[in-house]
N, C-alpha and C positions, 0 to 999 in steps of 0.2 A: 275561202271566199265563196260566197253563196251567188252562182251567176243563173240568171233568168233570161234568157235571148226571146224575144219577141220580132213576131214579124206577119207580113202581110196586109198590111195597114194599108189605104190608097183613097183616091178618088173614085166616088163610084153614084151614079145616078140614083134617085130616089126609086125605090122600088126594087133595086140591085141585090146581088148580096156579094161579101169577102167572107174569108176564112183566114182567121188569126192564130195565128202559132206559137205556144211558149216550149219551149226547150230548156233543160235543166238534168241537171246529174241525179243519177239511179237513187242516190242518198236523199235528196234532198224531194224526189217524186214520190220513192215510197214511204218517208218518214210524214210528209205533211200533206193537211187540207191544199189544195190550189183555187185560185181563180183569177175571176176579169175583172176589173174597175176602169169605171171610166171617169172624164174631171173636164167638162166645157170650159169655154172661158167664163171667168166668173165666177162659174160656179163651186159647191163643194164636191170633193171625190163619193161618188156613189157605185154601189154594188151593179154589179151585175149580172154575174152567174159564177157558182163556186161548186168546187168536186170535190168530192172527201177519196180517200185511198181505198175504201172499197165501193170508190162508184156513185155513191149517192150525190145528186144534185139540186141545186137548187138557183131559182132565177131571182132576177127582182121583177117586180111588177111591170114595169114600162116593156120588159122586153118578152115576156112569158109569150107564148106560140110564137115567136120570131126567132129568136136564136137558140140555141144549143150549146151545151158545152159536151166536152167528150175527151177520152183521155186514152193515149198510145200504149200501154205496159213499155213493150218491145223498143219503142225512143224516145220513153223518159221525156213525153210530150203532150202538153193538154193543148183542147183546139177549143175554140166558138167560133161555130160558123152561124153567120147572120145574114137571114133571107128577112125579105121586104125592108128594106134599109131606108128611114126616114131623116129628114133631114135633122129633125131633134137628134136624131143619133150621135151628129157630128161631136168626137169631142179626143181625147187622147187616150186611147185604150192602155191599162194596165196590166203586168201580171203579178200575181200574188202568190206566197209559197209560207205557210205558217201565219204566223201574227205580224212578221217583222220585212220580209223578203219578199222586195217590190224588183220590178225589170225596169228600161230605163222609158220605155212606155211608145205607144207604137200610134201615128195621127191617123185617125179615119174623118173622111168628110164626105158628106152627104149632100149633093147637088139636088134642088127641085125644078 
């Protein structure tokens, strides 16, 4: 069973930042791509920054100079930390591991 622990998620003023945390087993960090997704109400689930296994990243659009992603070897843990935090932001962070292997998804909200 492919487990994805997410965490960090909170209430945070516009302008703020948090730092999101996915945790997952050595097999499953050094075997696949990871990333973020996020899913407002309403809306559809969209990308938002992904890390291949040797490093390589890539953002979406909306959040490029804002957040970062970045990735632990040592505990099997990828992070986005996200500065200047707008209120569009608000929505359910996801993590991602392969094609298939979602975490059970973590709420950020962004106060103005």
């Amino acid at each position: 069973q492919v487990q994805l622990v997410e965490s960090g998620g909170g209430l945070v003023q516009a302008g703020g930042s948090l730092r999101l945390s996915c945790a997952t087993s050595r097999t499953i960090f050094s075997t696949y791509a990871m990333g973020w997704y996020r899913q407002a109400p309403g809306q559809q689930r969209e990308l938002v920054a992904t890390i291949t296994t040797t490093g390589r990243t890539n953002l979406g659009d909306s959040v490029k100079g804002r957040f970062t992603i970045s990735r632990d070897i040592a505990k099997n843990t990828v992070y986005l930390q996200m500065n200047s935090l707008k209120p569009e932001d608000t929505a359910v962070y996801y993590c991602k591991a392969g094609l298939s292997f979602w975490g059970q998804g973590t709420q950020v909200t962004v106060s103005s």
